[in-house]
C-alpha positions as CSV (number, residue, x, y, z in Angstrom):
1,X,-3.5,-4.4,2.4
2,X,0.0,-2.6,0.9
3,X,-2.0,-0.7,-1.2
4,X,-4.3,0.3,1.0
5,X,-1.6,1.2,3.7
6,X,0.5,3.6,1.0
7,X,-2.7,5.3,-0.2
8,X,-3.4,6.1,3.1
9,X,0.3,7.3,4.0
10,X,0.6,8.9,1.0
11,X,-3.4,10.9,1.4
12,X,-4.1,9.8,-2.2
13,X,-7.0,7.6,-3.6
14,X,-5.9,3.9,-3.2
15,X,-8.2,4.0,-7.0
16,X,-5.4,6.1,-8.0
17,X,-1.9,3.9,-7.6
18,X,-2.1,1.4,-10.4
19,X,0.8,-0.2,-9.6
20,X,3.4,-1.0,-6.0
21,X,6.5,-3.0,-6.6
22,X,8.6,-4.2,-3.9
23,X,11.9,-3.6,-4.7
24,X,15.6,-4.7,-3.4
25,X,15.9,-2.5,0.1
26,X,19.8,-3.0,0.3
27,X,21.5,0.2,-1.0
28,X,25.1,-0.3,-1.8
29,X,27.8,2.0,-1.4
30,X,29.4,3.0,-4.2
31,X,32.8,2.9,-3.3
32,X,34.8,0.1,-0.9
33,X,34.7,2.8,1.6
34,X,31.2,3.9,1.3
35,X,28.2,3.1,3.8
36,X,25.8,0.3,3.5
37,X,22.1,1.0,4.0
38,X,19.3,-1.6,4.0
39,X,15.7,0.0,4.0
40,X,12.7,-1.7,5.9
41,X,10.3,-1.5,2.6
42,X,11.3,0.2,-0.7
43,X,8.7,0.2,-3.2
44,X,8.0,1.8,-6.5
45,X,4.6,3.5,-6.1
46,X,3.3,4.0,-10.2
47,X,6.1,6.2,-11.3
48,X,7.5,7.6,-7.2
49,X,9.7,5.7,-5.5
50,X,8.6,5.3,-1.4
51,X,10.7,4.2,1.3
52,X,9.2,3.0,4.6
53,X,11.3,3.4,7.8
54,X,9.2,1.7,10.9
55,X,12.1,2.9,14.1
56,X,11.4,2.3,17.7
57,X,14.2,3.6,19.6
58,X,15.0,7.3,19.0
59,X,18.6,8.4,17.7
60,X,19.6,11.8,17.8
61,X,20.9,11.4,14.2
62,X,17.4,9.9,13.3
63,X,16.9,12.9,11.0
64,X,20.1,13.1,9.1
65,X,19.5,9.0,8.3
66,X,16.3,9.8,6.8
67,X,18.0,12.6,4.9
68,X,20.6,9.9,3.9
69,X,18.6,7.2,2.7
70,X,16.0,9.3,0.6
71,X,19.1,10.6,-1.2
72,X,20.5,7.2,-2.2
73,X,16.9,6.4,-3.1
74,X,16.2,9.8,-5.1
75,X,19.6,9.5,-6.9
76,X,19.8,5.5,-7.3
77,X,18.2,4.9,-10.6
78,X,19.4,7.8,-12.8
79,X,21.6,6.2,-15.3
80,X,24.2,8.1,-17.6
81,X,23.5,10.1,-20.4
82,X,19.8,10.4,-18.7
83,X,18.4,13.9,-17.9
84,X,17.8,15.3,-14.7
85,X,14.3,16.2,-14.9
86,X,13.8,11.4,-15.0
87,X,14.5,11.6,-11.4
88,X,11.2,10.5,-10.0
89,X,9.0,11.4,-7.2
90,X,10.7,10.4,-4.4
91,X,9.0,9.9,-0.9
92,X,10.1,8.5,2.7
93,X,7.5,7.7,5.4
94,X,8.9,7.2,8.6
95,X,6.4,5.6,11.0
96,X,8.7,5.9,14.6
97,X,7.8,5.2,18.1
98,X,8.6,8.5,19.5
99,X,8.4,12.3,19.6
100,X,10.2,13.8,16.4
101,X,8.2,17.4,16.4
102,X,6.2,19.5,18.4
103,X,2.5,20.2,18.7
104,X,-0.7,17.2,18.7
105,X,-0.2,16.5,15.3
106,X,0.8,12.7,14.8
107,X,1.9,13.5,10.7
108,X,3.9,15.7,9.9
109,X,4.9,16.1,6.3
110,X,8.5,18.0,5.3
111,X,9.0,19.5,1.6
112,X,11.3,21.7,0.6
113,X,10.0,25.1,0.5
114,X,12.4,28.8,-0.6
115,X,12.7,30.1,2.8
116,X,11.2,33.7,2.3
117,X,8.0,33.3,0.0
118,X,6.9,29.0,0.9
119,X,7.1,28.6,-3.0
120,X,7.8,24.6,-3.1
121,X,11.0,24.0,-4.8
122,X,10.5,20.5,-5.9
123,X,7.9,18.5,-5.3
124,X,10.2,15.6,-5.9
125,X,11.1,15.8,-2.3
126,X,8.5,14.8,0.6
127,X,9.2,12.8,3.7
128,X,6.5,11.8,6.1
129,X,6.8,11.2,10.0
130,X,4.4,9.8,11.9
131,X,4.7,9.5,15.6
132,X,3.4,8.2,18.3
133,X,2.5,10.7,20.7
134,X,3.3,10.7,24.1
């Protein structure tokens, strides 16, 4: 049913993941003073790591958390002396119980795209909302 639930968030073939591992949600800051996140589902998709955020209530700083915890995730598993170009895919889905964005549209993907021409910048960056409209 996992499998079949991130194929379908992610709009790939589920034929295509050959592999989901659950891995530890907590995300520990890295200094005494730094903030402690726990995830709802963290998973390492084949070679992209994918968090799932299921929220209810909304929070007007809803958007930079997501922002925050793809971050730690993105950056959490390159190690020193490794290159930048090992960071791996890294995706958040955020399936919340309100109104995010405007329009009918239930999904909404953000990338990061260069402002003037849409070229994508990195496809190593992707979150996913989707909402329950109202």
């Amino acid at each position: 049913m996992l499998h079949d639930f991130v194929a379908s968030m992610l709009d790939i073939p589920s034929e295509s993941i050959t592999e989901i591992m659950i891995t530890n949600p907590e995300m520990p800051p890295e200094t005494i003073s730094g903030k402690f996140s726990r995830r709802d589902l963290s998973l390492r998709v084949d070679d992209r790591l994918v968090n799932v955020e299921i929220q209810v209530k909304e929070h007007a700083d809803y958007r930079d958390r997501t922002l925050f915890y793809w971050a730690k995730l993105y950056t959490s598993e390159l190690k020193s002396g490794e290159e930048y170009g090992d960071l791996k895919q890294t995706i958040a889905i955020n399936i919340i119980n309100f109104n995010m964005f405007g329009g009918e549209d239930y999904h909404t993907e953000v990338v990061t795209a260069i402002k003037d021409t849409g070229e994508i910048f990195s496809d190593k960056f992707s979150i996913h909302f989707f909402e329950r409209k109202r």
